[in-house]
DONU-459756 format. One record per residue (C-alpha): z negated, y, x. Coordinates in Angstrom, 3 decimals, decimal comma. Layout:
<rs>
> z_y_x
> Z_Y_X
...
</rs>
This chain:
<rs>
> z_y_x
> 66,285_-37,235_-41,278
> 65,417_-34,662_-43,992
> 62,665_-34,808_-46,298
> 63,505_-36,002_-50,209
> 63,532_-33,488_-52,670
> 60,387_-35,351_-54,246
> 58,497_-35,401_-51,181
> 58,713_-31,292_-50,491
> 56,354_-30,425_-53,896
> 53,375_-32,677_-52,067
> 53,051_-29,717_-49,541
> 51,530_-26,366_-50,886
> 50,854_-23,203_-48,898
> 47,273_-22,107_-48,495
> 45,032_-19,523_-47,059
> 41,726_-19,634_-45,255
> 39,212_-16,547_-45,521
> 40,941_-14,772_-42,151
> 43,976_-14,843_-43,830
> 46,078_-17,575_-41,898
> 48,293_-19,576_-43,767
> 48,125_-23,788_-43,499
> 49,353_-26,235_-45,260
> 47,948_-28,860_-47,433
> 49,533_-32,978_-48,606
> 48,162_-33,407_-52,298
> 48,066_-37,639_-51,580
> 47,495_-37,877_-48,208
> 44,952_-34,850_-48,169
> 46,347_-33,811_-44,851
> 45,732_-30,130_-43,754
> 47,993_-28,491_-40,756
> 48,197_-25,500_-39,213
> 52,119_-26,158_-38,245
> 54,763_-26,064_-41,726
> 55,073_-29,439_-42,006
> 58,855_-30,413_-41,086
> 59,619_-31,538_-44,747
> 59,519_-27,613_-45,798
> 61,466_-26,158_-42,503
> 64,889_-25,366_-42,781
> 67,064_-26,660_-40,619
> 67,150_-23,414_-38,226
> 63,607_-23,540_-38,250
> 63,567_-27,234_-37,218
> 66,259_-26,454_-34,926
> 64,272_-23,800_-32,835
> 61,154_-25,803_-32,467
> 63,129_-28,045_-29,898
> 63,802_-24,459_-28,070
> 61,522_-22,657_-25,285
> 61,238_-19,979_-28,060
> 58,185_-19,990_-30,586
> 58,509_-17,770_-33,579
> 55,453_-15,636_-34,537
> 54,642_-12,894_-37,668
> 52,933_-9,551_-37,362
> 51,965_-7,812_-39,903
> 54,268_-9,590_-41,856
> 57,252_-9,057_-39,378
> 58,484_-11,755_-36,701
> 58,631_-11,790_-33,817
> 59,514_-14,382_-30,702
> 58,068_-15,445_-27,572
> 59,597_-17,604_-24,820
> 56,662_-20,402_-24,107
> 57,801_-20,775_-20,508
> 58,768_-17,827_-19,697
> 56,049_-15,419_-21,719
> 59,173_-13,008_-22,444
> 58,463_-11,379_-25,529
> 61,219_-9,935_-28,323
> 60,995_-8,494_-31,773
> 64,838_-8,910_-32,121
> 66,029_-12,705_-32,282
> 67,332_-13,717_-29,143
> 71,031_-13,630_-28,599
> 70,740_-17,610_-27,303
> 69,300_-17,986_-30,588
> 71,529_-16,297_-32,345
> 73,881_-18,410_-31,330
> 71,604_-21,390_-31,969
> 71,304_-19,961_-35,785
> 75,696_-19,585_-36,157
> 76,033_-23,207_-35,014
> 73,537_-24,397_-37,174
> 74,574_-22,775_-39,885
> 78,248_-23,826_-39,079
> 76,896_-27,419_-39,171
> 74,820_-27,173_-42,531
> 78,127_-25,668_-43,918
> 79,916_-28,842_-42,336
> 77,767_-31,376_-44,129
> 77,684_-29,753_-47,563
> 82,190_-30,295_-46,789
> 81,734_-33,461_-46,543
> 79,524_-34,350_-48,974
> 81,157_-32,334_-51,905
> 84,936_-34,606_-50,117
> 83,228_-37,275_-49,738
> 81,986_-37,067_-53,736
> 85,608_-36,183_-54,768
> 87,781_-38,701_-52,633
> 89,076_-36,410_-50,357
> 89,503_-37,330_-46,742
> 86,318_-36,407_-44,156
> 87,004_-33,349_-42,601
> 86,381_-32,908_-38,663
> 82,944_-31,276_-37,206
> 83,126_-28,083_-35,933
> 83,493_-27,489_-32,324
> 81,404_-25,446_-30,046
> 83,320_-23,056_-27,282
> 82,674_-26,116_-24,655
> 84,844_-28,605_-27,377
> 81,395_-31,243_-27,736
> 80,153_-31,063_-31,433
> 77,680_-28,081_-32,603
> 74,493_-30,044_-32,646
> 74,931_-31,912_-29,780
> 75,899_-28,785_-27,773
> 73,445_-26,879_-29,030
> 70,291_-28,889_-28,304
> 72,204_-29,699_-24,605
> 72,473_-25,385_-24,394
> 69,454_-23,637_-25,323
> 67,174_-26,701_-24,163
> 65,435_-29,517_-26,370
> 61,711_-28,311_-26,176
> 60,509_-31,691_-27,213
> 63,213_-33,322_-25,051
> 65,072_-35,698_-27,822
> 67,832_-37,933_-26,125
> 70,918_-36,549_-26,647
> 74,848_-37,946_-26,651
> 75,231_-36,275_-23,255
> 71,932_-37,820_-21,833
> 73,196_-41,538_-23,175
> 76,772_-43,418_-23,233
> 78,062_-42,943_-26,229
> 79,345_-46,901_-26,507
> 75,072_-48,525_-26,406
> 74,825_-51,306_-28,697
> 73,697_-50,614_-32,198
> 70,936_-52,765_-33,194
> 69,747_-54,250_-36,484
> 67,537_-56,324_-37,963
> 69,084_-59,763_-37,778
> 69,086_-62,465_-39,542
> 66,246_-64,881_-39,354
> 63,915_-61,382_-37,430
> 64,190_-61,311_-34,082
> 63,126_-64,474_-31,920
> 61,323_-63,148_-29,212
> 58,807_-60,225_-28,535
> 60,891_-58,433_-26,113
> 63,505_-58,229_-28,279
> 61,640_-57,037_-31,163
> 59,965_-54,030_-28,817
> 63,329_-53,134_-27,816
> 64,420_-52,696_-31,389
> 61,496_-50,823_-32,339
> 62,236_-48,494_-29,564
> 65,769_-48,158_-30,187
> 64,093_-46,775_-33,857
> 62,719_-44,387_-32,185
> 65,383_-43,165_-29,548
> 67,616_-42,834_-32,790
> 65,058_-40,878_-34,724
> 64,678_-38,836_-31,711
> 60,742_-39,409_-30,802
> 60,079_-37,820_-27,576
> 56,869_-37,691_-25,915
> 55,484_-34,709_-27,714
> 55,682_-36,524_-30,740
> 51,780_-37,949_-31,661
> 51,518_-40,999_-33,278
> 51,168_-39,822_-37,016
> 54,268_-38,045_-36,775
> 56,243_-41,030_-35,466
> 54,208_-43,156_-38,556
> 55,764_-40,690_-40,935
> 58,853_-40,663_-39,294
> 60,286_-44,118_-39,116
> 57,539_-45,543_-41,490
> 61,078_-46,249_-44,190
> 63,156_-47,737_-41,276
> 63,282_-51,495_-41,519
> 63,488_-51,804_-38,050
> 59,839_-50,542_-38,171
> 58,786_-53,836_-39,491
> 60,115_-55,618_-35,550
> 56,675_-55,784_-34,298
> 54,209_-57,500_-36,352
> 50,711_-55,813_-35,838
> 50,026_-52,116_-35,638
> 48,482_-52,524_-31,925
> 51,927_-53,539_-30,707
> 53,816_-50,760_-32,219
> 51,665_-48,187_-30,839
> 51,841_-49,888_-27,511
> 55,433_-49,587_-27,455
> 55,467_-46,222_-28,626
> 53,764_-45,418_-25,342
> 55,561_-47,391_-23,106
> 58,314_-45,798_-24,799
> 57,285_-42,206_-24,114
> 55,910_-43,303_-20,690
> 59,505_-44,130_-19,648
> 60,741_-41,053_-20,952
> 58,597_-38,987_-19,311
> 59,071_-40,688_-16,137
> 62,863_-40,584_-16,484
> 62,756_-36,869_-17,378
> 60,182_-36,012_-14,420
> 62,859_-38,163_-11,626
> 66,006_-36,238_-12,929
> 63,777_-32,802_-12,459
> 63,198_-33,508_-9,375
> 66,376_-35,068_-8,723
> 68,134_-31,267_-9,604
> 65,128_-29,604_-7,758
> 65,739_-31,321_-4,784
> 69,479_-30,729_-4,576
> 69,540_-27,059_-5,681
> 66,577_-26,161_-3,288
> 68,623_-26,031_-0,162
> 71,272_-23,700_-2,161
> 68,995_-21,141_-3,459
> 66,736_-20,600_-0,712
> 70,079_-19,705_0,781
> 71,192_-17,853_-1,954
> 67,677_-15,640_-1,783
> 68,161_-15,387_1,887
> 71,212_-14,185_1,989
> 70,610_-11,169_-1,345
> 68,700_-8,169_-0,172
> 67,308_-7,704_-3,652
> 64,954_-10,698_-2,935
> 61,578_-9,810_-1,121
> 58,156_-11,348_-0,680
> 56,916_-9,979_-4,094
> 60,385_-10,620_-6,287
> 59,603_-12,109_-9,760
> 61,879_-14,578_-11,751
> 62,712_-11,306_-13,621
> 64,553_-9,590_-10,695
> 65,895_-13,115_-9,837
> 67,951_-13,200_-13,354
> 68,862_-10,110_-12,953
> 70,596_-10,807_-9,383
> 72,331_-14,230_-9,842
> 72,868_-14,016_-13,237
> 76,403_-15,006_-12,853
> 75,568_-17,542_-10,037
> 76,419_-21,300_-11,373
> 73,859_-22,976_-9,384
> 71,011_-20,598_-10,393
> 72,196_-20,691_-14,484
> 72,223_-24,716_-13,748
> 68,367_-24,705_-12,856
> 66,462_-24,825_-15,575
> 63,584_-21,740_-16,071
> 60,301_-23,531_-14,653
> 62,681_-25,127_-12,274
> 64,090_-21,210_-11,312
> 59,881_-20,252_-11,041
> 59,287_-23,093_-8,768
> 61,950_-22,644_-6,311
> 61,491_-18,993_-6,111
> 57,573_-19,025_-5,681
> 58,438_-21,621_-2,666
> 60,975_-18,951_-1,093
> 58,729_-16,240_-1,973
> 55,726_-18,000_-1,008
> 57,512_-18,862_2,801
> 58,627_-15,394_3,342
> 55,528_-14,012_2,616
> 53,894_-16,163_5,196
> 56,309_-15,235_7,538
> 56,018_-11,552_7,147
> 51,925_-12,179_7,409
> 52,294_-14,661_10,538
> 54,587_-11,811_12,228
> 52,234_-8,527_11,284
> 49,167_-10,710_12,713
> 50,559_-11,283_15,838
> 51,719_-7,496_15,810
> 48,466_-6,556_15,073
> 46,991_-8,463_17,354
> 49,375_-7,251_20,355
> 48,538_-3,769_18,778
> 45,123_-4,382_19,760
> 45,423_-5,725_23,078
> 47,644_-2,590_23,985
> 45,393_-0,280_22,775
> 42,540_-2,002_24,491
> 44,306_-1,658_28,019
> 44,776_1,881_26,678
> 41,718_2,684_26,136
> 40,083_1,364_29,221
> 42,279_3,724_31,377
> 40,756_6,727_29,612
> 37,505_9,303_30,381
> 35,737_7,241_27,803
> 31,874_6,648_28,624
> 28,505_5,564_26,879
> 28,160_9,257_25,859
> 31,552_9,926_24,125
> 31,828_10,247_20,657
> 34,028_8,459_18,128
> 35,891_11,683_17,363
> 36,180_12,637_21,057
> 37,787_9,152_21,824
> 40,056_9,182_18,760
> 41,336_12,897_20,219
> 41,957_10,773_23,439
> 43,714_8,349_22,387
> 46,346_10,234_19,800
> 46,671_12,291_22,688
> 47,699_10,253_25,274
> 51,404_10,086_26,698
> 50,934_5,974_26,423
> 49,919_6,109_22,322
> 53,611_8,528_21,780
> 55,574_6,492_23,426
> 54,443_3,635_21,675
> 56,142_3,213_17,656
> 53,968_0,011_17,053
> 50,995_1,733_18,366
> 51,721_5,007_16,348
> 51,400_2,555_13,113
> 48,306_1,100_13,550
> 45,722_1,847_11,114
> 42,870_3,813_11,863
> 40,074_1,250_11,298
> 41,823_-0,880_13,923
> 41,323_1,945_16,173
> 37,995_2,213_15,483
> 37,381_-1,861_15,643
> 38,747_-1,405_19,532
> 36,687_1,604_20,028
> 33,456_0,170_19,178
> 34,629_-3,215_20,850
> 34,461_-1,093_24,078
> 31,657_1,118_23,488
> 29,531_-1,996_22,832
> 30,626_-2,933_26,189
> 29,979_-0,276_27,738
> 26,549_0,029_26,146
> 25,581_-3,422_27,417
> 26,738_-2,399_30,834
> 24,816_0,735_30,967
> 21,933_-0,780_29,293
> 22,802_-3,657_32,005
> 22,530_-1,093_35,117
> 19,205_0,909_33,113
> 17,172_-2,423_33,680
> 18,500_-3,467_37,035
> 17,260_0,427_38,010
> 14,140_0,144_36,602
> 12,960_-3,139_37,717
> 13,926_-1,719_41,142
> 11,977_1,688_40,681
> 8,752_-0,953_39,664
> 8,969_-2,647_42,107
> 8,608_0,185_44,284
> 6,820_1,872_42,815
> 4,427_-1,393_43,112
> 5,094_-1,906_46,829
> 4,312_2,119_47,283
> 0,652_1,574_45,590
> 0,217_-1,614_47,727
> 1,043_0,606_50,482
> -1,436_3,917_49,613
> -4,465_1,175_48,496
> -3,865_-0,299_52,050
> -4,159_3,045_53,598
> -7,169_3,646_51,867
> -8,514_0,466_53,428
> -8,271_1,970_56,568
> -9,903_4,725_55,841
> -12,636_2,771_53,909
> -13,164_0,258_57,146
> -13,294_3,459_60,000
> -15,526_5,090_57,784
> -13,780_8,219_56,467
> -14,033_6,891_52,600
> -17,332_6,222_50,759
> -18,752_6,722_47,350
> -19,845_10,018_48,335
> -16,547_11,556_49,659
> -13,918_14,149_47,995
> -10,269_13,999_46,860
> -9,688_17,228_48,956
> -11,326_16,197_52,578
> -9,511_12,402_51,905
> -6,052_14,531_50,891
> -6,253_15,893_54,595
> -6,368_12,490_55,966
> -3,454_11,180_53,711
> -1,044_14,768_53,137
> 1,194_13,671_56,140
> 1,259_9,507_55,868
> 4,625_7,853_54,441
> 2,494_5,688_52,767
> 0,760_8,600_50,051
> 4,408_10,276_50,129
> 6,606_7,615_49,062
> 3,524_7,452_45,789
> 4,899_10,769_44,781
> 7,612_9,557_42,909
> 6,840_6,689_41,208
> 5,577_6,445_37,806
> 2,282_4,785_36,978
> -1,016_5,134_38,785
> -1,040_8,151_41,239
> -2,560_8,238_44,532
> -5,891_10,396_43,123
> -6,234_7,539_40,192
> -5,704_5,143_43,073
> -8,477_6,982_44,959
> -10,639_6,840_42,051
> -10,589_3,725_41,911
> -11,357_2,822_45,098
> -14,109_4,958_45,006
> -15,447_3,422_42,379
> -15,448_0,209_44,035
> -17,097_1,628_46,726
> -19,807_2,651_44,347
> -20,206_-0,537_42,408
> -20,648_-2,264_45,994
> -23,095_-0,009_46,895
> -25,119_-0,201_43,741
> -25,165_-4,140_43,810
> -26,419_-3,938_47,201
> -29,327_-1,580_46,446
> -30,006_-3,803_43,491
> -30,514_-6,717_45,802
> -32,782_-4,200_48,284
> -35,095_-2,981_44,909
> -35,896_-6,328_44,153
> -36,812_-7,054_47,644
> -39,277_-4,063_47,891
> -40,547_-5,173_44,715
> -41,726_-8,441_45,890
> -42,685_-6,121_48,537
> -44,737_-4,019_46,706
> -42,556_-1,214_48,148
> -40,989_1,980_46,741
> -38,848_4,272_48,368
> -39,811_7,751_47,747
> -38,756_11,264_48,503
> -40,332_11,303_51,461
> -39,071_8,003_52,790
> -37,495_8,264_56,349
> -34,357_6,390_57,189
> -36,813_4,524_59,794
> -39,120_3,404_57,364
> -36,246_2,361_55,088
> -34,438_0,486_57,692
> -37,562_-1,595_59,014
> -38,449_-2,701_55,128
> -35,320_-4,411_54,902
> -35,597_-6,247_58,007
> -38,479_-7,081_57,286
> -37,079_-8,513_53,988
> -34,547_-10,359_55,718
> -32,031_-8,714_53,479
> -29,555_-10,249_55,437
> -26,188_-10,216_52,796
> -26,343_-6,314_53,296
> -24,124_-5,665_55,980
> -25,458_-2,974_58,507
> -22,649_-0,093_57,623
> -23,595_-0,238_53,871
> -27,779_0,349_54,578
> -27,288_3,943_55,008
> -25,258_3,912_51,943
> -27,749_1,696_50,216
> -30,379_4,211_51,209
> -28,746_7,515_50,414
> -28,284_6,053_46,970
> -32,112_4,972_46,747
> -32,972_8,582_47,907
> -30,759_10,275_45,504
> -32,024_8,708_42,275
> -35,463_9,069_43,600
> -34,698_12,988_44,149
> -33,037_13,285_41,131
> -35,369_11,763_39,428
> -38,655_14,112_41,163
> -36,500_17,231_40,128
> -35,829_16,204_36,581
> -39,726_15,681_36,320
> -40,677_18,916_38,108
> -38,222_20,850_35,480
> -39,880_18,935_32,800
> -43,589_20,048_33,842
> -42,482_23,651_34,544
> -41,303_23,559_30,606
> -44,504_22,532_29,857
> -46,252_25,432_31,482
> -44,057_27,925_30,366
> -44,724_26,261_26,467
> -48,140_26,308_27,388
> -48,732_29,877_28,104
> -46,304_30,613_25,435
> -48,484_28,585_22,975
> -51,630_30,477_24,185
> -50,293_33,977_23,968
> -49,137_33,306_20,100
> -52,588_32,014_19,843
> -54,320_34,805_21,033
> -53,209_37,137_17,488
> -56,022_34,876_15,646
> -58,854_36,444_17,694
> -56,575_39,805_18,191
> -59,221_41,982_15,998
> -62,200_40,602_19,535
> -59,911_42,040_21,768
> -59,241_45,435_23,211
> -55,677_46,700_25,045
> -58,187_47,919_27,424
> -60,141_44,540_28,160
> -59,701_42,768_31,716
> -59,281_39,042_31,724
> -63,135_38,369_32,321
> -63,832_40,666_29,174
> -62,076_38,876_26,459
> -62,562_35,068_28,351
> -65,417_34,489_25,678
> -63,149_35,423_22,498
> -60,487_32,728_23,983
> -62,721_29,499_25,268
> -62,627_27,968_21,943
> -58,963_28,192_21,276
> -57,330_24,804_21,835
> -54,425_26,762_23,415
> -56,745_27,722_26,113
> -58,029_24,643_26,804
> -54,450_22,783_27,019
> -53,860_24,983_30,105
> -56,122_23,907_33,308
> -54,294_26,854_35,562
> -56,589_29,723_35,629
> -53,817_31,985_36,476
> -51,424_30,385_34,013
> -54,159_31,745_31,006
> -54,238_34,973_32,630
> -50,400_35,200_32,795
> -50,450_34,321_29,061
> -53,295_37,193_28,536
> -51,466_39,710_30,396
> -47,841_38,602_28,453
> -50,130_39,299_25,084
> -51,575_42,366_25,878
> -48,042_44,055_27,363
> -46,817_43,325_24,018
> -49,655_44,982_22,797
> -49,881_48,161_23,694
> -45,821_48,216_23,330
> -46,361_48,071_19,430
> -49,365_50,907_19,888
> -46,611_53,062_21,757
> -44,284_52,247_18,889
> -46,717_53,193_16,231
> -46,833_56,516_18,080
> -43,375_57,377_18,397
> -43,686_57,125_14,408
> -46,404_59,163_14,012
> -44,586_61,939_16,486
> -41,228_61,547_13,874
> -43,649_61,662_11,187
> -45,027_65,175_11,916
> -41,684_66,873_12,741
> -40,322_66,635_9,463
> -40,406_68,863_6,883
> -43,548_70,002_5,026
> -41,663_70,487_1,767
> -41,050_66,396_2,015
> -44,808_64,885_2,961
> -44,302_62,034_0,131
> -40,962_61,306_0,831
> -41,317_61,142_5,011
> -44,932_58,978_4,370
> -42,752_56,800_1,945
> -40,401_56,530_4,970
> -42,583_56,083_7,160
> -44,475_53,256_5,654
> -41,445_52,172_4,789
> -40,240_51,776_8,678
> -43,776_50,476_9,874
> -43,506_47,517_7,213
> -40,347_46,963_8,117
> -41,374_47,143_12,049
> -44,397_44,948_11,152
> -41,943_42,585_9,172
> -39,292_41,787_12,204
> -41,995_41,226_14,409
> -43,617_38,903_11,868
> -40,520_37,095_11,531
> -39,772_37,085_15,490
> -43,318_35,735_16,014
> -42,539_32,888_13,255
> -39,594_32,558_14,691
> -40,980_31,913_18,507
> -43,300_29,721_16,915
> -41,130_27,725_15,023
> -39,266_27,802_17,811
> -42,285_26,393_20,186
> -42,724_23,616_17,364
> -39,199_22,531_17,679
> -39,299_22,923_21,240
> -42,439_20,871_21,557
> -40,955_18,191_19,414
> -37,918_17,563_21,401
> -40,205_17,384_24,349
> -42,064_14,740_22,787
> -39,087_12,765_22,068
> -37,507_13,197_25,544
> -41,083_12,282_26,779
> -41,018_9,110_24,903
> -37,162_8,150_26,213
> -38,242_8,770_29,522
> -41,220_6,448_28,989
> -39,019_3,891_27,676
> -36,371_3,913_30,390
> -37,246_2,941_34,154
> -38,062_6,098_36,462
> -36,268_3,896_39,345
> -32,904_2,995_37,692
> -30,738_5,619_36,303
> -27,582_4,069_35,717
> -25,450_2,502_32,934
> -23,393_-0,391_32,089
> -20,193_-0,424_34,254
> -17,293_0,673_32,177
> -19,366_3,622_30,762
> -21,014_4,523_34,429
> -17,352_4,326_35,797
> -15,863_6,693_33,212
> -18,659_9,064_33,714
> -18,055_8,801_37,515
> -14,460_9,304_36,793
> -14,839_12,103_34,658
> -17,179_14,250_37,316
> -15,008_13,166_39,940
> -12,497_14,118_37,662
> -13,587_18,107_37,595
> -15,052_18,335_41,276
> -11,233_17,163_42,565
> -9,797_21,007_39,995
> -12,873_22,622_41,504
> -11,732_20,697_45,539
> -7,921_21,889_44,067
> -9,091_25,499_42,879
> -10,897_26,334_45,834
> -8,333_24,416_48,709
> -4,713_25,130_46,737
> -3,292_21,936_48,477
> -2,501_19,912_44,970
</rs>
C-alpha cells in the first residue's frame, strides 16, 4: 500500500549539525532517522525486506550484507536482479492501469524464470528481511474476510479479522507498533476490536505466532540438512578445522542442499562441523602429546643423566640418541616439552640426592656423636686412675690416647675435636676443684686458719680433718691443696715484684733528687761525706735501706763524673781546631754543650716524668689490689674458663712445637 500523493509533501529532508540527513512529519512532528516508507521507491522498499542494507560515502553508495558483513560498492548481482523484476512489475502496473482507464482487457503479470509472479518470487528468492507472509508460505484458496454485517459477534472472531489485516498488509514481527498504527489505521477492518489495549494485544499475539512459526520451520530445515552437510564437509578436502562460510560458498556453490540453507543457517551448521573437528584434532594431539611425553620420559631415564648435568648436556643426549631418530612422533615434539620432562626428572633426581645427602648426614652425626661419647668416656678413665687433672697437658694426655680406637674414630667427624673435648674436661676438673677449695677456705676461716707458702701438705691435711670437711673426697685434697698453694705463691711473687718496683723507684727518686743539693757535693765525696747535704731530702728519708741510698749515691755520682769526662772531650776538640776560627769553634762549642746540657735536661724530665707516671700507676694498682681479696684470684666462670681455655690454648702449640705429634 503506497503512500497518497498528498501525504508525501508532509515529509521534508533535514540535516543535523554532523551532517546526517533525517526526516521530519510537519502534523505529526515525527522525526526519523530511516526515509519514511511514503518517500521510498518501490526498489528501495523492496530491498529493505533483503539481507542487504544500502549505505552512502562521501556521497557514493555502497551495500552491506547484515548477516553476512560482506561488503560491495557495486550492487549485488541478487539485487540486480531484485531491481529488473521490480522494475518489470512497476512497468506491469502502470499497463494495467493506463488498460484498465481505456477499456482494454488486463494484461497478464510478468513471469519470473521459475514461472511464479515477479513479486512473489522475488521476496521468496533473495529473502524477506522482515519476513512478510508470502503466497508460497500460505494456500492460496484462505478465506477472505470482511467486515460483516451487523460487526462481528464474538471477540475471537473480531481478533482473527484484525489479524488477517495485518497478515494482508504484511506486518511481521519487526514491524513496531506505530508503524502498524500508520499502516492499517484506513482499513475498516481496523475498527474489529473495540479498545486500543486489545488491538495491541493481538498485534503481539500475532507476531508471537509468527515468530514461533518461523523459529519451528528453521529448525525444522536445520535439523534435516544437518546430517547432509556434515557429510558433505566430511567428505570435501577443502573443509578444515579453521574453514569460514566464505570457503564454504566457494566449495558447494552448486550443491542444492547447501544453496537450500539459508546464510545464518549455512554459519551454524558449519561452526558445529568446524567446531567437532577441531575438538577432535585437539582430543587426538593431547593424547599424542601426552604419549610423547611418557616415551620420552622412559627415554630419558635410560640415559647418563645425573643431578650434575646440565640442560644443554641432556638436550645433546637426547637428540642424540638412536631411540629419539627412530622415533617421527618424538622428532616433532616441541622443545619446551622436552624441557617440561627434563626438569620433571631433574627435580626427581634432586629430591633423591637431596634424599640420600640427609640420610648421610644424620648418619655421619650420629657418629660422630657416638665417637665423642666414646673419647669423653675414655677420658673418664683416665680422670678416675688418675692420669687427668686440672694441672695436666694436651701432649703427655695425647700419649695416653694416640693409639685408642676411641680418640681415632674422633678424627673424622665434624664438630668438637678430641683437644676441645679435653678442654673441656679439664675445665671441669678445675671448676670441681675450685668449689671444693671454696668449701675448705671457709672452713679455715671459721678456723682462723690460712694456708701460706710455707704450709706443708701435713699441716694442710690435719686442718681439714679437723674441720670435718667430709664432702671432699680424699683424691681431690691434694688437688684442693696444690690449688690453695698456688694462689698463695702467686700471690707472694706478685707482691715481692711489686716491692722490688718500689725500691728500684725509690732509689731512682733519690738519685734525681740529689741535683737540688748537686752544688754541696763533690765527684770526689764518699757516702759518709755528703750524708749531711742529703738527710733532709724527703727522697732520702722514703728509703729505710742504708745500702739502697748508697746505691742511689753511687748511680748519681757515676753519672757525674761521666758528664765531667764529656765536658773534657769538648774542651780537647775545642783546642785542636784552628786558630784562625776561635769565635766560630767557641760558638760551636757552646753551641754543642747547650745542646749536651739540653738532652740531658730533657732525659732527666723525661725520667722524672716518667717516675711520676710510674708512681701513679703504682698507686692505682696499689689501690685495686687493696680492693680485691689477696686469697681469691679468680673470676666469674665463663670468663675464668675462656681465660683457662685460651692459656691452655697456647701451652698445647708450645706442647705441639716442642713434641711434633699434632
Amino acid at each position: 500500500m503506497s503512500a497518497s500523493p498528498a501525504a508525501k509533501p508532509q515529509w521534508s529532508e533535514h540535516k543535523n549539525s554532523e551532517g546526517r540527513t533525517y526526516w521530519s512529519h510537519s502534523v505529526t512532528k515525527q522525526s526519523v532517522w530511516e526515509k519514511p516508507d511514503e518517500l521510498r521507491t518501490p526498489f528501495e522498499r523492496a530491498l529493505g525486506k533483503t539481507q542487504w542494507k544500502q549505505y552512502t560515502s562521501k556521497d557514493r553508495p555502497y551495500y552491506v550484507n547484515s548477516v553476512t558483513k560482506e561488503t560491495k560498492w557495486d550492487l549485488p548481482p541478487e539485487l540486480v536482479e531484485l531491481k529488473q523484476k521490480v522494475e518489470r512489475d512497476e512497468a506491469y502496473k502502470v499497463e494495467k492501469a493506463r488498460r484498465k482507464a481505456a477499456g482494454e482487457p488486463t494484461p497478464s503479470p510478468p513471469r519470473s524464470r521459475s514461472g511464479s509472479p515477479v513479486g512473489h518470487d522475488a521476496v521468496a528468492r533473495y529473502g524477506d528481511r522482515r519476513g512478510s507472509p508470502t503466497p508460497s508460505d500460505e494456500s492460496s484458496d484462505e478465506e477472505v474476510i470482511t467486515w460483516p454485517m451487523g460487526g462481528f459477534l464474538t471477540h475471537e472472531k473480531a481478533e482473527e479479522a484484525f489479524m488477517y489485516l495485518l497478515k494482508k498488509e504484511g506486518i511481521d514481527e519487526n514491524w513496531t507498533w506505530d508503524q502498524t498504527m500508520r499502516k492499517i489505521v484506513l482499513d475498516p477492518l481496523y475498527k474489529a476490536l473495540n479498545t486500543l489495549a486489545e488491538k495491541k494485544e493481538a498485534f503481539e499475539k500475532y507476531t508471537h505466532r509468527i515468530v514461533a512459526k518461523r523459529q519451528a520451520a528453521k529448525e525444522a530445515r536445520i535439523e534435516r540438512l544437518r546430517p547432509v552437510l556434515h557429510k558433505l564437509f566430511a567428505a570435501s578436502s577443502r573443509i578444515k578445522s579453521y574453514s569460514t562460510t566464505k570457503t564454504a560458498n566457494e566449495v558447494f556453490a552448486r550443491d542444492k542442499h547447501w544453496r537450500e540453507a539459508k546464510p545464518d543457517e549455512r554459519i551454524l551448521i558449519l561452526e558445529e562441523f568446524t567446531t567437532a573437528l577441531r575438538q577432535r584434532e585437539e582430543e587426538s594431539a593431547r593424547d599424542l602429546r601426552n604419549r610423547n611425553i611418557q616415551h620420552l620420559g622412559s627415554l630419558i631415564r635410560s640415559l647418563d643423566i645425573n643431578v650434575s648435568t646440565t640442560w644443554r648436556a641432556a638436550h645433546n643426549m637426547i637428540l642424540d640418541s638412536d631411540e629419539f631418530r627412530r622415533s617421527r612422533d618424538l622428532q616433532e615434539m616441541e622443545t619446551i616439552d622436552i624441557l617440561g620432562v627434563y626438569d620433571d626428572y631433574a627435580r626427581q633426581l634432586e629430591q633423591d640426592h637431596e634424599e640420600e645427602w640427609r640420610r648421610l648426614r644424620i648418619e655421619h652425626v650420629r657418629s660422630g656423636r657416638k665417637a665423642r661419647e666414646g673419647f669423653k668416656a675414655l677420658l673418664q678413665e683416665l680422670q678416675t686412675k688418675g692420669q687427668l687433672t686440672r694441672t695436666s697437658k694436651w701432649k703427655n694426655t695425647f700419649r695416653l690416647v694416640k693409639n685408642d680406637e676411641r680418640y681415632l674414630a674422633l678424627l673424622g667427624p665434624q664438630g668438637s675435636s678430641p683437644l676441645d673435648l679435653w678442654m673441656d674436661a679439664v675445665d671441669d676438673i678445675s671448676e670441681e676443684v675450685e668449689r671444693a677449695a671454696e668449701k675448705v677456705e671457709k672452713v679455715l676461716e671459721d678456723t682462723n686458719r690460712e694456708v701460706k707458702v710455707d704450709t706443708s701438705w701435713e699441716e694442710f691435711e690435719k686442718w681439714v680433718k679437723d674441720g670435718n670437711v667430709a664432702h671432699v673426697e680424699d683424691k681431690m685434697r691434694r688437688d684442693v691443696y696444690d690449688l690453695m698453694l698456688e694462689r698463695v705463691s702467686a700471690a707472694a711473687a706478685d707482691e715481692a715484684r711489686r716491692a722490688e718496683r718500689r725500691r728500684r723507684h725509690r732509689i731512682d727518686d733519690l738519685r734525681y733528687a740529689l741535683k737540688k743539693v748537686q752544688r754541696h757535693i763533690d765527684i770526689d765525696m764518699t757516702f759518709e761525706e755528703a750524708k749531711p747535704h742529703m738527710e733532709e731530702l724527703q727522697e732520702y728519708k722514703d728509703i729505710e735501706d742504708e745500702a739502697d741510698r748508697r746505691t742511689a749515691f753511687d748511680k748519681f755520682i757515676l753519672r757525674q763524673k761521666e758528664k765531667l769526662r764529656e765536658s773534657e772531650d769538648k774542651s780537647d776538640r775545642r783546642d785542636r781546631m784552628e786558630v784562625d776560627e776561635p769565635s766560630r769553634s767557641s760558638r760551636r762549642d757552646r753551641s754543642r754543650e747547650d745542646r749536651h746540657d739540653s738532652r740531658d735536661r730533657r732525659k732527666s724530665d723525661k725520667d722524672r716524668r716518667y717516675d711520676y707516671d710510674d708512681r701513679d700507676r703504682r698507686r692505682e694498682r696499689r689501690r685495686e689490689d687493696e680492693d680485691r681479696p689477696d686469697r681469691k684470684h679468680r673470676s666469674d666462670g665463663a670468663d675464668d674458663r675462656e681465660s683457662k681455655r685460651a692459656r691452655r690454648s697456647s701451652e698445647v702449640r708450645r706442647d705441639e712445637v716442642e713434641e711434633g705429634e699434632i
